[in-house]
C-alpha positions as a Python dict, from the first residue, in 0.01 Angstrom:
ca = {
    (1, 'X'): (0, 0, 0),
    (2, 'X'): (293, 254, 31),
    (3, 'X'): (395, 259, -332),
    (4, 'X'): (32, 349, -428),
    (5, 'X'): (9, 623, -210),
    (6, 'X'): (351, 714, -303),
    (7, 'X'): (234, 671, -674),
    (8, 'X'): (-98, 870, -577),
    (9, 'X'): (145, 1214, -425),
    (10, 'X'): (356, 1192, -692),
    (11, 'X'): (69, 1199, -944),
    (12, 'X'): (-134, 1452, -740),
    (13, 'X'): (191, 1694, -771),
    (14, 'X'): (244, 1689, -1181),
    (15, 'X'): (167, 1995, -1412),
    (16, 'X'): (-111, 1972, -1636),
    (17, 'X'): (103, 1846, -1921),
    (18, 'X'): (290, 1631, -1737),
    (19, 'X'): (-65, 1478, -1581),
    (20, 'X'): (-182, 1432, -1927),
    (21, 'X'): (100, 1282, -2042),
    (22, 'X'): (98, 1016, -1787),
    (23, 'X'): (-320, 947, -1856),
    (24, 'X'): (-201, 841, -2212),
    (25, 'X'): (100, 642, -2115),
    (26, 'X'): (-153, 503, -1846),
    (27, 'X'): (-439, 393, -2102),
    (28, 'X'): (-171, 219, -2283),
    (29, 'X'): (-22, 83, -2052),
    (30, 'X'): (-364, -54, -1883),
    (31, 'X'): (-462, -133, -2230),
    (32, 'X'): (-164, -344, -2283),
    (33, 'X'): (-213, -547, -1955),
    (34, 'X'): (-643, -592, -2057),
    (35, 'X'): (-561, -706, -2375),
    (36, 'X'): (-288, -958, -2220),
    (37, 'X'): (-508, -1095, -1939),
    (38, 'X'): (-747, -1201, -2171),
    (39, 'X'): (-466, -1334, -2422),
    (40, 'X'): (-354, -1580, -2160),
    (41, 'X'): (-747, -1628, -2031),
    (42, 'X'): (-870, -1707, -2386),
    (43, 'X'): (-557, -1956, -2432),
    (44, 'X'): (-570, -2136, -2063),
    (45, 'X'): (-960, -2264, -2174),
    (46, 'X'): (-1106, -1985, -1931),
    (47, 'X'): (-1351, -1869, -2173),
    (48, 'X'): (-1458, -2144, -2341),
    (49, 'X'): (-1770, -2169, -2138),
    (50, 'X'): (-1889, -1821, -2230),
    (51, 'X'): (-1801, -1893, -2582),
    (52, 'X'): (-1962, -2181, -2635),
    (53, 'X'): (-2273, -2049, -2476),
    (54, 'X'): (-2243, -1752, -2708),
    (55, 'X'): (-2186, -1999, -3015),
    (56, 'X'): (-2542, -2171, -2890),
    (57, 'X'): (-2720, -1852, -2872),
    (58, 'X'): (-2649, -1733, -3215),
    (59, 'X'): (-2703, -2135, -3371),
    (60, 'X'): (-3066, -2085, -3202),
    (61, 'X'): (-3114, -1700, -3328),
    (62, 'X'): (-3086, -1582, -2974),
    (63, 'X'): (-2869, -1288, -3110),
    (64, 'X'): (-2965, -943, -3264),
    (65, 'X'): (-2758, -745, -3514),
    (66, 'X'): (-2578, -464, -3325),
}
């Protein structure tokens, strides 16, 4: 807990273009670790129930056109 609040003053103290640099390297960053959660989710068979339940609900027409 005392890097994040470390993290959280040292955030809480940057200029404006400093702070907005920092959301963008964030959202990539964050983006980066998403995408590679569900990498190593979709490849360890931790999804397969959802997809299979989603490949049954289309085969019956239980899915709309978004």
């Amino acid at each position: 807990m005392e890097n994040v609040q470390t993290i959280e003053k040292a955030v809480s103290r940057l200029s404006k273009l400093d702070l907005k640099n920092f959301r963008n390297w964030y959202e990539r960053f964050d983006q980066k670790v998403w995408d590679d959660q569900f990498k190593e989710d979709a490849e360890s068979g931790k999804l397969d129930v959802v997809a299979d339940q989603a490949i049954t609900d289309f085969k019956a027409g239980r899915c709309k056109e978004i």
